[in-house]
N, CA, C and O atoms as a DFTB+ gen file, in Angstrom:
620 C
 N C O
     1  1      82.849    -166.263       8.545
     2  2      83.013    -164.971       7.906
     3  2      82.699    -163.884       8.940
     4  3      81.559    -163.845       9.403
     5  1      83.371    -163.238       9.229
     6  2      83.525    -161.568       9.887
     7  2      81.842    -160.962       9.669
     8  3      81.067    -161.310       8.778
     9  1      81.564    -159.891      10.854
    10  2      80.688    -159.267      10.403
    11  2      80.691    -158.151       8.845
    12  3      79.922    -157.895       7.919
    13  1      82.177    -157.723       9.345
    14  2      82.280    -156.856       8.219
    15  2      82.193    -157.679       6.402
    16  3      81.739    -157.312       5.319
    17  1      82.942    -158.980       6.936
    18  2      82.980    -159.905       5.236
    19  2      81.515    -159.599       4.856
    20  3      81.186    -158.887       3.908
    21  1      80.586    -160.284       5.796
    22  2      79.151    -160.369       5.409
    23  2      78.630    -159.187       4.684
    24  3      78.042    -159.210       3.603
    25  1      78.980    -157.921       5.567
    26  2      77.895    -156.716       4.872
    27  2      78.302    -156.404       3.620
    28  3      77.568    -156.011       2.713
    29  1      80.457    -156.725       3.524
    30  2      80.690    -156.141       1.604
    31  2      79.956    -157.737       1.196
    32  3      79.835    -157.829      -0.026
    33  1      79.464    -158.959       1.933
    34  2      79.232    -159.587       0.941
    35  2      77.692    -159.570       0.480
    36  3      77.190    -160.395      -0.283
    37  1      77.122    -158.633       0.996
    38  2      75.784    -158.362       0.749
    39  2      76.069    -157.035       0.034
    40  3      75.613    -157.182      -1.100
    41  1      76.431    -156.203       0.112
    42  2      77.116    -155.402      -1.231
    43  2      77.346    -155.846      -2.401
    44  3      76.863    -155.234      -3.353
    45  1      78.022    -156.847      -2.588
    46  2      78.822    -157.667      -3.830
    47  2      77.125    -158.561      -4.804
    48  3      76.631    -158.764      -5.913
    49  1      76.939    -158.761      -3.458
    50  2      75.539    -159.748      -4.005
    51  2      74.759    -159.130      -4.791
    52  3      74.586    -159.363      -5.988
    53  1      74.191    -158.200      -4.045
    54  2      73.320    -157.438      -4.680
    55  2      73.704    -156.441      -6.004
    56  3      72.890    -156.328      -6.921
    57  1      75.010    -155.725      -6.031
    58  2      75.740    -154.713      -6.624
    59  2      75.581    -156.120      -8.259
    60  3      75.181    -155.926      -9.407
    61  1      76.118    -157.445      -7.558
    62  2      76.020    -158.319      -9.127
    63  2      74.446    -158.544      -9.705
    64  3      74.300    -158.634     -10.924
    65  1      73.662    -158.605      -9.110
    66  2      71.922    -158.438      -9.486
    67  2      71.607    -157.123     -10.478
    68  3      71.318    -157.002     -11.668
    69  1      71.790    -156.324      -9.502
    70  2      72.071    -154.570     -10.516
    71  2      72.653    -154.294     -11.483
    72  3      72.276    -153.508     -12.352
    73  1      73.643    -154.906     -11.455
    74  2      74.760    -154.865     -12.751
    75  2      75.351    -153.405     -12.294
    76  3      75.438    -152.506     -13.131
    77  1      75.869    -153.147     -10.542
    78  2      76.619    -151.565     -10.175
    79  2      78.129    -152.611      -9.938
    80  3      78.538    -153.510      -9.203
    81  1      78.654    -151.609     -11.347
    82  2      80.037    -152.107     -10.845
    83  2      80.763    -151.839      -9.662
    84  3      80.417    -151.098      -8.741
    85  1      82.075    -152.681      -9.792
    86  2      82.768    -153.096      -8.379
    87  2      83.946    -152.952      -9.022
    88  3      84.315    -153.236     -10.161
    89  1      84.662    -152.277      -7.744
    90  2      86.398    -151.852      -7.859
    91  2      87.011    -152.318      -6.569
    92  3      86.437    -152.182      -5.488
    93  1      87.950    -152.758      -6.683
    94  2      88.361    -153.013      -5.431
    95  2      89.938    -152.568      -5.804
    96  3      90.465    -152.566      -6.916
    97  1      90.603    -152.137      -4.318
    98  2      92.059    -152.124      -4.432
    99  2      92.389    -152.524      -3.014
   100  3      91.760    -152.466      -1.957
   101  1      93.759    -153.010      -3.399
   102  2      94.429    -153.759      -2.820
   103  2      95.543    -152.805      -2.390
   104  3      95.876    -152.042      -3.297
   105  1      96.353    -152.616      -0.979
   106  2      97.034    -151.923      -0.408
   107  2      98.311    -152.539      -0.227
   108  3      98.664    -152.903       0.895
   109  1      98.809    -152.641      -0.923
   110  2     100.332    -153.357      -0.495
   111  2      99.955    -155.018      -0.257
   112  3      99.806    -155.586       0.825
   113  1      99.866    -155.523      -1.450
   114  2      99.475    -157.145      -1.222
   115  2     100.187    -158.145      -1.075
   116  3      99.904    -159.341      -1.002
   117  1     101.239    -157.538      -1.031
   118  2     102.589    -158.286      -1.010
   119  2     102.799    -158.665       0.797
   120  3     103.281    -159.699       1.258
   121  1     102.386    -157.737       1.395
   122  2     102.636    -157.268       2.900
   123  2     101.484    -157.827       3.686
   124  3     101.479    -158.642       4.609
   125  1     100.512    -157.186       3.090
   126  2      98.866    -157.265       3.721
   127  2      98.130    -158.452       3.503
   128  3      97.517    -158.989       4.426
   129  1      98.143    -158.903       2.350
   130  2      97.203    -159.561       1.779
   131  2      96.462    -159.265       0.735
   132  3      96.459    -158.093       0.361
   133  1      95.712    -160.198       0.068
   134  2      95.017    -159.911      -0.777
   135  2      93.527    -160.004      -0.640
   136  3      93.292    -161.023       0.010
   137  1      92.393    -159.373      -0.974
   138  2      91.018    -159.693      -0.489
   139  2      90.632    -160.886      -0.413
   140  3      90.827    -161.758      -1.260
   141  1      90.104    -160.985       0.531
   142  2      89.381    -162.255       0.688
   143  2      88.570    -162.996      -0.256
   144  3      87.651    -162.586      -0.965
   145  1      89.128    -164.306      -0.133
   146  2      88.489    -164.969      -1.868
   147  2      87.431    -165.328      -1.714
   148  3      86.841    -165.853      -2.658
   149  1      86.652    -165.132      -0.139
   150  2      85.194    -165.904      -0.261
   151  2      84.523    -164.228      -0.934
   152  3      83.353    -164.044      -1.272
   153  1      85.249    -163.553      -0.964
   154  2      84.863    -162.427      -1.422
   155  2      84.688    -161.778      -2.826
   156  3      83.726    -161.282      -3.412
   157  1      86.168    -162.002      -3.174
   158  2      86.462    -162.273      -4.774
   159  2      85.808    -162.923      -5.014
   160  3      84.776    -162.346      -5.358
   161  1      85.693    -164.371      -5.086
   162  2      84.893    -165.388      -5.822
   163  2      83.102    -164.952      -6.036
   164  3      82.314    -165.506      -6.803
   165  1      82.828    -163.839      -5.125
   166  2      81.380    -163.497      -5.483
   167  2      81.104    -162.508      -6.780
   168  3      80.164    -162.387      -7.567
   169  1      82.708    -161.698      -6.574
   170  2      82.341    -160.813      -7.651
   171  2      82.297    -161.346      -9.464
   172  3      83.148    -162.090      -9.952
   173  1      81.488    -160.946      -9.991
   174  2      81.513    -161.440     -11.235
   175  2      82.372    -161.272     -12.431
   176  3      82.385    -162.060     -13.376
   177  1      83.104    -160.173     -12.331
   178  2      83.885    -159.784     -13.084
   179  2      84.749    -158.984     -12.653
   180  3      84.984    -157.901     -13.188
   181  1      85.652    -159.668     -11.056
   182  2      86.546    -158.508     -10.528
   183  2      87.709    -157.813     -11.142
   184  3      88.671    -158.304     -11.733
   185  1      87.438    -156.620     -10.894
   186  2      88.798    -155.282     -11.257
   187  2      89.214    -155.163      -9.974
   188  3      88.366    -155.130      -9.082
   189  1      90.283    -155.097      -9.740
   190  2      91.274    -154.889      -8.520
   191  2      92.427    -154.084      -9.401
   192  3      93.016    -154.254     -10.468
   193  1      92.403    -153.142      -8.367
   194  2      93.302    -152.035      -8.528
   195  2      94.578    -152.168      -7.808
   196  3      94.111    -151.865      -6.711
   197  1      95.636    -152.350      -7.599
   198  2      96.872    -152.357      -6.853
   199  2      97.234    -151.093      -6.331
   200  3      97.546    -150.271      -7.192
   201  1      97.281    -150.688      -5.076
   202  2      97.796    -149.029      -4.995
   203  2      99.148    -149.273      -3.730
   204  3      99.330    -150.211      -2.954
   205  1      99.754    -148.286      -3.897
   206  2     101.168    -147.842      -2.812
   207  2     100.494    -147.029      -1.875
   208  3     100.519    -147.100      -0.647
   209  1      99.615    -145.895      -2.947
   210  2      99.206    -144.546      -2.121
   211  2      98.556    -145.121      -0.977
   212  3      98.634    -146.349      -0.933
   213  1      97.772    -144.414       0.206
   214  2      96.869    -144.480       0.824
   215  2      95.755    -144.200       0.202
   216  3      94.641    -144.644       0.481
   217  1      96.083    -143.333      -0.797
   218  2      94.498    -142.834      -1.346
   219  2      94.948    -143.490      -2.419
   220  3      96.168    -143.430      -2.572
   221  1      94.020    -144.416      -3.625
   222  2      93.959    -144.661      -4.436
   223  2      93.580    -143.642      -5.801
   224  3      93.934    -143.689      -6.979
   225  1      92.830    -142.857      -5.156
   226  2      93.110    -141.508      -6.165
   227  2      94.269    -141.254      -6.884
   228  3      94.338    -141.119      -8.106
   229  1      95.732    -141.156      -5.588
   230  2      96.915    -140.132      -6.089
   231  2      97.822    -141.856      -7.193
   232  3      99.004    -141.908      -7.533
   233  1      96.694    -143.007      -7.469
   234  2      97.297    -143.779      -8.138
   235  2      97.070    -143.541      -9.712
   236  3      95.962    -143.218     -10.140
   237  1      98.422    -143.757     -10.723
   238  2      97.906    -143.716     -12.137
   239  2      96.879    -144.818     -12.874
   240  3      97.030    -146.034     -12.988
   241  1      95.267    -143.560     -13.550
   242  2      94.167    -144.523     -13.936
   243  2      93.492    -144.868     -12.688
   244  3      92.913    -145.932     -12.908
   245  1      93.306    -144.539     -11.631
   246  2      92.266    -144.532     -10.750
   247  2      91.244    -143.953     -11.232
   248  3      90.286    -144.419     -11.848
   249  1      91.478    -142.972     -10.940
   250  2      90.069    -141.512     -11.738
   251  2      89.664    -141.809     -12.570
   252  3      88.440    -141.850     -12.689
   253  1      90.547    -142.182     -13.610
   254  2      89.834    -142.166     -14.730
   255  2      89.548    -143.381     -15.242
   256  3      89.309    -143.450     -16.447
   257  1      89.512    -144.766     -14.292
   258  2      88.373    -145.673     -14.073
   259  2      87.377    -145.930     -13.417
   260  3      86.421    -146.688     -13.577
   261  1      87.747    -145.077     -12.491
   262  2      86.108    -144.288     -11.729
   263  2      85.271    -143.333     -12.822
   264  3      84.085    -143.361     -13.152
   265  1      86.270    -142.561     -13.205
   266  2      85.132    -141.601     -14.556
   267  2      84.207    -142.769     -15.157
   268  3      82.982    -142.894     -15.172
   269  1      85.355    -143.665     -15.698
   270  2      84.643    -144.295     -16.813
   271  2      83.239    -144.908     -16.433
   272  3      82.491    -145.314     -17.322
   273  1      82.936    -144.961     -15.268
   274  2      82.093    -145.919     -14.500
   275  2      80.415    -145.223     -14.730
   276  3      79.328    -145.792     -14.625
   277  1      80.858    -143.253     -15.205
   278  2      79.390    -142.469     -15.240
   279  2      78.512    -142.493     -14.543
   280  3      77.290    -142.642     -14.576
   281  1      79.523    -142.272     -13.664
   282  2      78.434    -142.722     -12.168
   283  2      78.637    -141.407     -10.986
   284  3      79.667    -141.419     -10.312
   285  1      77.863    -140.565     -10.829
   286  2      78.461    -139.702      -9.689
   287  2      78.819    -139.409      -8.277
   288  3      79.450    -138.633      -7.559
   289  1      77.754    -140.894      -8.284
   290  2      77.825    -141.218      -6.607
   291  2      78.487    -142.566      -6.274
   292  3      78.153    -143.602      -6.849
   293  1      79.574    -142.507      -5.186
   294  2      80.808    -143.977      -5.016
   295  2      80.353    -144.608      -3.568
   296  3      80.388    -144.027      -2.483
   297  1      79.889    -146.035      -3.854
   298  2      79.960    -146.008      -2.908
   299  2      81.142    -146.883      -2.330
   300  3      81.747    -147.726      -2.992
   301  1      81.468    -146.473      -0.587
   302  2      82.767    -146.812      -0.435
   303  2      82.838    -148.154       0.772
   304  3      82.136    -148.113       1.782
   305  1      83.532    -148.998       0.561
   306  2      83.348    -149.900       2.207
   307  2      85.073    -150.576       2.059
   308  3      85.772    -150.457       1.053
   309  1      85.431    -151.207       3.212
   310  2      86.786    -151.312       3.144
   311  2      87.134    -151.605       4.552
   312  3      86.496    -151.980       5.536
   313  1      88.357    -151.307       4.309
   314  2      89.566    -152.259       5.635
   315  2      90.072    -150.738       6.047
   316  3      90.053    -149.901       5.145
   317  1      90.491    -150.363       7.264
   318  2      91.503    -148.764       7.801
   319  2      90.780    -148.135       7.256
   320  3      91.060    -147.578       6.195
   321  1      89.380    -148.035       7.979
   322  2      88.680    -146.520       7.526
   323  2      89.680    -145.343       7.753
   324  3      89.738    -144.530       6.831
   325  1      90.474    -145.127       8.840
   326  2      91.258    -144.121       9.078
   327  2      92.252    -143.642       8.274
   328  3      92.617    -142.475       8.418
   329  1      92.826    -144.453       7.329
   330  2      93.716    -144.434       6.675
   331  2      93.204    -144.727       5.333
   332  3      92.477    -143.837       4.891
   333  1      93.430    -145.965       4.395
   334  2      92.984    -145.502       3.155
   335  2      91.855    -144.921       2.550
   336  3      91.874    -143.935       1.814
   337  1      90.500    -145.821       3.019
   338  2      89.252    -145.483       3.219
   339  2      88.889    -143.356       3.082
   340  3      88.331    -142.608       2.279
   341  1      89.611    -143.219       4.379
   342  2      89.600    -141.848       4.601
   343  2      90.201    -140.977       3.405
   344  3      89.675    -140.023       2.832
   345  1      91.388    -141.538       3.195
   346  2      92.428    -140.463       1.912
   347  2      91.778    -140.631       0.855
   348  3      91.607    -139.589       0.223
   349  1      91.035    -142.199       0.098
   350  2      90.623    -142.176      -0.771
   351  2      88.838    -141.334      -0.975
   352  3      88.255    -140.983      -2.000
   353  1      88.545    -141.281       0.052
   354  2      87.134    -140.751       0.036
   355  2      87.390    -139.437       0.130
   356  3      86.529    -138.839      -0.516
   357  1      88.066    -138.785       0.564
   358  2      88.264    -137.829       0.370
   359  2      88.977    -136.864      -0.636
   360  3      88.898    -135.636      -0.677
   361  1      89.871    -137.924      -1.635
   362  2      89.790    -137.352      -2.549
   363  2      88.873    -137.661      -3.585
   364  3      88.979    -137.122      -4.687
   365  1      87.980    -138.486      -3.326
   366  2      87.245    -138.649      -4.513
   367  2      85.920    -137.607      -4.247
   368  3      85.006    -137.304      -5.014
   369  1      86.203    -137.175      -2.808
   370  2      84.795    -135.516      -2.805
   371  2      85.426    -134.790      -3.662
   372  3      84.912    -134.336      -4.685
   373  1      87.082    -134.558      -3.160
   374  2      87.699    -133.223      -4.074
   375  2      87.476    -133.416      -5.614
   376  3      87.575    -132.535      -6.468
   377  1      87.205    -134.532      -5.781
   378  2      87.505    -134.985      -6.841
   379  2      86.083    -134.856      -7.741
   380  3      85.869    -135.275      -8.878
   381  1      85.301    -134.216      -6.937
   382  2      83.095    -133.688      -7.622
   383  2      82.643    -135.291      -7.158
   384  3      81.541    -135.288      -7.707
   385  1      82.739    -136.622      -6.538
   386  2      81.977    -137.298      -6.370
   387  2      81.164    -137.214      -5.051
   388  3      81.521    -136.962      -3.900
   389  1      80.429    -137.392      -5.379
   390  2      79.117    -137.399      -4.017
   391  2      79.426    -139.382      -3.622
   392  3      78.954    -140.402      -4.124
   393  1      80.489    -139.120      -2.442
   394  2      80.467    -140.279      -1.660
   395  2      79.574    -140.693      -0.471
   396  3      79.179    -139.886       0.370
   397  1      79.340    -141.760      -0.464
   398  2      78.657    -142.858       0.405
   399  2      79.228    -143.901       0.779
   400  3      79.409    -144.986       0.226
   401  1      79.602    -143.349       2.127
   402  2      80.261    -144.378       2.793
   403  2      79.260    -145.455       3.958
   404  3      78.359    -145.065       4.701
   405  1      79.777    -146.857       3.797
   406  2      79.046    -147.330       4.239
   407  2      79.691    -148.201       5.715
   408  3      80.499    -149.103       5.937
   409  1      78.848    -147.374       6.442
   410  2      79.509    -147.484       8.133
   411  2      79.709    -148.780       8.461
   412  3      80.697    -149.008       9.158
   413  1      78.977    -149.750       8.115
   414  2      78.688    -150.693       9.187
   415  2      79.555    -152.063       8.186
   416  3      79.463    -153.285       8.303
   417  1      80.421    -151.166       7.169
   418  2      81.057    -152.084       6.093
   419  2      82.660    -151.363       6.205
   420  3      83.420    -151.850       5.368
   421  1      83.075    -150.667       6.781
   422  2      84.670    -150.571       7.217
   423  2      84.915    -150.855       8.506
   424  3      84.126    -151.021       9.436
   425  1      86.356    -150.903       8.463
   426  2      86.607    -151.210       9.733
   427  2      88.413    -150.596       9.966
   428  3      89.180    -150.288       9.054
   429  1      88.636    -150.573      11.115
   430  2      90.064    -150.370      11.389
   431  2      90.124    -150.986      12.734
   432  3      89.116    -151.205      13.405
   433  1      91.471    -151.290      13.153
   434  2      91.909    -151.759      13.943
   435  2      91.527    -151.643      15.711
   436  3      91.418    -152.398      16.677
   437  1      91.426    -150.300      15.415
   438  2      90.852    -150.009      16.677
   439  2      89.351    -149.138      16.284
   440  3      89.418    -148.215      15.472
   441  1      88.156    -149.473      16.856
   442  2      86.682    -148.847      16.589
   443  2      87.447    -147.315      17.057
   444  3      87.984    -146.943      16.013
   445  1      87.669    -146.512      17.893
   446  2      87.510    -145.561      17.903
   447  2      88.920    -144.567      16.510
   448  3      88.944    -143.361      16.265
   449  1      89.672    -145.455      16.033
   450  2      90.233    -144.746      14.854
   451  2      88.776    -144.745      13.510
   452  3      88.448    -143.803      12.788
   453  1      88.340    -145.752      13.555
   454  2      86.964    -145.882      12.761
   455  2      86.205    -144.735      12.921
   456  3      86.290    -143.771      12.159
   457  1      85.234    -144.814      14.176
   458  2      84.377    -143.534      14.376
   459  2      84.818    -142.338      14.172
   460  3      83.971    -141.516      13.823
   461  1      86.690    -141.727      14.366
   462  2      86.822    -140.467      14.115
   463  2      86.806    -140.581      12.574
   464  3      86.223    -139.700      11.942
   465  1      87.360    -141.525      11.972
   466  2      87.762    -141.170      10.291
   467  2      85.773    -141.224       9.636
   468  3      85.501    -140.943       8.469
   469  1      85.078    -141.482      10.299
   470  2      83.475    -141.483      10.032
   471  2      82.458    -140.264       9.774
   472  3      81.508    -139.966       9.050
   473  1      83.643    -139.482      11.342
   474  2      82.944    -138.131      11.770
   475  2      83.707    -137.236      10.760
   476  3      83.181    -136.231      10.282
   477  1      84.989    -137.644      10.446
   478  2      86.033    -137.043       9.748
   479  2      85.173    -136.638       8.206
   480  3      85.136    -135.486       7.773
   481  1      84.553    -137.757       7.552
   482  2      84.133    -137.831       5.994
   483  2      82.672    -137.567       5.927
   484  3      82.114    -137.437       4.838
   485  1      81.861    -137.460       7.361
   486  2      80.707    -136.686       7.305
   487  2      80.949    -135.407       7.537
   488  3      79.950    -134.759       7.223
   489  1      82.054    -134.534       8.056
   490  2      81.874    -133.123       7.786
   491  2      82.768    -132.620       6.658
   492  3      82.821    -131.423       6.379
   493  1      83.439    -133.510       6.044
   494  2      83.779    -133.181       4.597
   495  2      82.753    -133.562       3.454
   496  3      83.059    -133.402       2.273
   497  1      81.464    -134.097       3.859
   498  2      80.828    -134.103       3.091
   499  2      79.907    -135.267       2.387
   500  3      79.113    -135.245       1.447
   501  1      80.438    -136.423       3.387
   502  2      80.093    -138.051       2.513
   503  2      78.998    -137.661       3.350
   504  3      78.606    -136.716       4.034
   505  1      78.525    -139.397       2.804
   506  2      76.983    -139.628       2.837
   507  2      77.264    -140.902       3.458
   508  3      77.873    -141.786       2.856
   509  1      76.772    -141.049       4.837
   510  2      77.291    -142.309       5.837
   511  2      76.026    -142.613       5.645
   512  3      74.983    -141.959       5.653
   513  1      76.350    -143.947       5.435
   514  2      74.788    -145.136       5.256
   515  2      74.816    -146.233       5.870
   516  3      75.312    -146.207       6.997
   517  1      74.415    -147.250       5.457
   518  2      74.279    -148.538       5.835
   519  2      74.509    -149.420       4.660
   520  3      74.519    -149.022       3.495
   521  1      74.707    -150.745       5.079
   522  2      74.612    -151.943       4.030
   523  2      72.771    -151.383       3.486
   524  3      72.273    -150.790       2.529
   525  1      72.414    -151.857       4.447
   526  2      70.876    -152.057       3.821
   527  2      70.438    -150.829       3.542
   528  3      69.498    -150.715       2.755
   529  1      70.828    -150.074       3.929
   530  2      70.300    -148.443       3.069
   531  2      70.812    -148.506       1.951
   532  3      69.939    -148.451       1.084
   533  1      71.923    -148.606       1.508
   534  2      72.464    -148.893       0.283
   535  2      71.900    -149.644      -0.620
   536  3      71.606    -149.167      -1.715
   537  1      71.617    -151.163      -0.254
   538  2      70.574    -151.865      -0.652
   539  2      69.666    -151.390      -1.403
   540  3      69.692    -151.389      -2.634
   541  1      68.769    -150.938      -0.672
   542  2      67.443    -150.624      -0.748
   543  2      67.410    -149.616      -1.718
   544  3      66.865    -149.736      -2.815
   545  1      68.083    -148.474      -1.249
   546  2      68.406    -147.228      -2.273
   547  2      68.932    -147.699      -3.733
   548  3      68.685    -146.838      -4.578
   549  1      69.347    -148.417      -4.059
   550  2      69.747    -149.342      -5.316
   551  2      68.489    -149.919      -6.076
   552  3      68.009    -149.902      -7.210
   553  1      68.276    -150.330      -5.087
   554  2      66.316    -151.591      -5.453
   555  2      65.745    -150.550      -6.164
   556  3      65.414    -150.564      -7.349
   557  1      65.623    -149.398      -5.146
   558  2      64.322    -147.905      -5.860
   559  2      63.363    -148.769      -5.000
   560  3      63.435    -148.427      -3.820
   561  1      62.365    -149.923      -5.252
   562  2      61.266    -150.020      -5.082
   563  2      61.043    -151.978      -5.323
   564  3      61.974    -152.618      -5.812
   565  1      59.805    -152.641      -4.929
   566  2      59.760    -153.368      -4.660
   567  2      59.073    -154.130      -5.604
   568  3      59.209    -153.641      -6.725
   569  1      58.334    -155.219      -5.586
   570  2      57.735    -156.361      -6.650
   571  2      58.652    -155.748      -7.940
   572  3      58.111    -154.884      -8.630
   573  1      59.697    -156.074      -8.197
   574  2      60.545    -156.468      -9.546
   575  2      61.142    -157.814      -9.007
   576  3      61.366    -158.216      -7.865
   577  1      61.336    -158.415     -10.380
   578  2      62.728    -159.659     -10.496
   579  2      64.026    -159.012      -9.774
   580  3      64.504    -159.864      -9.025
   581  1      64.443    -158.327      -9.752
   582  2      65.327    -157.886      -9.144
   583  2      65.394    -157.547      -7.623
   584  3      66.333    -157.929      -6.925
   585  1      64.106    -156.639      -7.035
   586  2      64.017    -157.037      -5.405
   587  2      63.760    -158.280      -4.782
   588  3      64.115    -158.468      -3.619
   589  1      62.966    -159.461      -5.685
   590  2      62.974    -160.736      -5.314
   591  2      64.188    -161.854      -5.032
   592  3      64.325    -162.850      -4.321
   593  1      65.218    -160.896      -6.280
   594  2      66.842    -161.431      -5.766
   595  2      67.533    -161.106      -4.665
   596  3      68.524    -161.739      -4.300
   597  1      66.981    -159.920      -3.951
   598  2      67.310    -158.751      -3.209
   599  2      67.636    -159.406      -2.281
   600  3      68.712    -159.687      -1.754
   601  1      66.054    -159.765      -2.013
   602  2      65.559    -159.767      -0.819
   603  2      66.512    -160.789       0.242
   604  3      67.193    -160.409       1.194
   605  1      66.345    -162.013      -0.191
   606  2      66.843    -163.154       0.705
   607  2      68.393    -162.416       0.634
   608  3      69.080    -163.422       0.813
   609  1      69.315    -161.356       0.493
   610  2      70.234    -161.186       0.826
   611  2      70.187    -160.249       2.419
   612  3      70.865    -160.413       3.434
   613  1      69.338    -159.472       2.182
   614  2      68.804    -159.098       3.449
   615  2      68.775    -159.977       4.298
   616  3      69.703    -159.787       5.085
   617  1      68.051    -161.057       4.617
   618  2      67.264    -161.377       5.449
   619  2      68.372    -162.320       6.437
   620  3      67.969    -162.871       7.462
């Protein structure tokens, strides 16, 4: 497994402990592929979204299965930070969400299309984190049943 598989799969892990739902979309799956099933198979109850757009926003019922979610803050990780990653995070700022993107969990083809679409969504406004900042920021705090599940995903 990829570095990047690992960190959404320490996302997925933990996000299923929490009970923080999970969306995923798929970019032309016909062409591309479809997510990785050591990936799928972690999620517990995957929603996969199908999109054409680059941004999954400008798709019908995006939004307003993100609304449904009552959640104000997204967090984001993915494949072509430069490209979908980017269109979709950015419309989901325009869109009133306080995004969190998580650096060390996208990727594009070439690292330096990555780092600009990074620098790109921190001065529009995201919130660049980490796997394990994310983590942690989820936990709140420590000695629960729930950081004890946490933990060994960290480690």
């Amino acid at each position: 497994m990829s570095l990047l598989a690992r960190k959404v799969n320490q996302l997925i892990q933990t996000a299923n402990v929490l009970e923080v739902q999970i969306l995923l979309t798929e970019q032309y799956k016909k062409g591309l592929g479809e997510t990785l099933p050591e990936l799928l198979q972690e999620i517990q109850s995957p929603m996969v979204f199908q999109k054409e757009h680059f941004s999954a926003c400008m798709e019908d019922g995006f939004l307003s299965t993100v609304h449904s979610f009552n959640r104000s803050k997204i967090v984001v990780a993915g494949m072509e930070t430069h490209v979908c990653v980017l269109q979709t995070c950015l419309d989901l700022i325009k869109s009133g969400f306080q995004v969190h993107l998580v650096a060390d969990a996208v990727a594009s083809r070439l690292d330096e299309n990555r780092d600009i679409a990074i620098d790109l969504l921190r001065q529009a406004g995201a919130v660049v984190s980490s796997t394990e900042i994310v983590i942690f920021q989820w936990a709140c705090r420590a000695n629960t049943d729930e950081f004890r599940k946490i933990l060994p995903i960290v480690k």
